[in-house]
N, C-alpha and C positions, 0 to 999 in steps of 0.2 A: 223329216223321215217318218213315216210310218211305222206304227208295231203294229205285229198282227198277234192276234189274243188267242191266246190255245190254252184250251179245256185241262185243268189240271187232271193226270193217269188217276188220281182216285175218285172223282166224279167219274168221269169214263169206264172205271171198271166197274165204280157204284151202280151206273147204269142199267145194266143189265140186272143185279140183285134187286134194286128196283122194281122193275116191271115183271121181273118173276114173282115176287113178293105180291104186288098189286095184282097181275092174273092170279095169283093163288085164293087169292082175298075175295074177289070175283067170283071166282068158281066155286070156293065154300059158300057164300050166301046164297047159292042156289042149289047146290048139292048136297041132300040131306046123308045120304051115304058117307060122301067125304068127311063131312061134318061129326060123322059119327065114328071113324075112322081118326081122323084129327083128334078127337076128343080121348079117344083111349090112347093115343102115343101119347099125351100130353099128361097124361094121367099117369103112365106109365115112369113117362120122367120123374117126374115129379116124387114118384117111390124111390125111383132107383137113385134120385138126389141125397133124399135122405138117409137109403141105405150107405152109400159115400159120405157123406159126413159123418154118420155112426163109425163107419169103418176109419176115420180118419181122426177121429176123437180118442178111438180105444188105442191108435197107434201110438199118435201122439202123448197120450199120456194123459188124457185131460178128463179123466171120469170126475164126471161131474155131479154131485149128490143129488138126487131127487128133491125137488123140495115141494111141502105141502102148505096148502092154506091156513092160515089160521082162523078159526072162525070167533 
């Protein structure tokens, strides 16, 4: 008897995020706009991470003391 072999649903849906990924990847290395576009959401994130942890530290409880070097 034969089996026939079928693609597990998460590779298949992975699929497509794949190749959108990959054309995006594509199009930035040639698109300086885009690139500079990308650059500032990423930047952007990247702030607003920190502001969420800040916020999430003072909720939590967990102020933390500053600490300085000793020279």
């Amino acid at each position: 008897m034969a089996t026939e072999i079928v693609p597990a649903p998460e590779r298949a849906e992975n699929a497509g995020a794949v190749y959108v990924a990959a054309a995006r990847a594509e199009h930035l290395a040639h698109c300086a706009d885009c690139r500079a576009v990308d650059a500032e959401i990423e930047a952007r994130a990247a702030e607003n991470a920190a502001s969420i942890a800040r916020r999430d530290r003072r909720q939590l409880g967990l102020h933390l003391a500053s600490t300085k070097a000793v020279v």
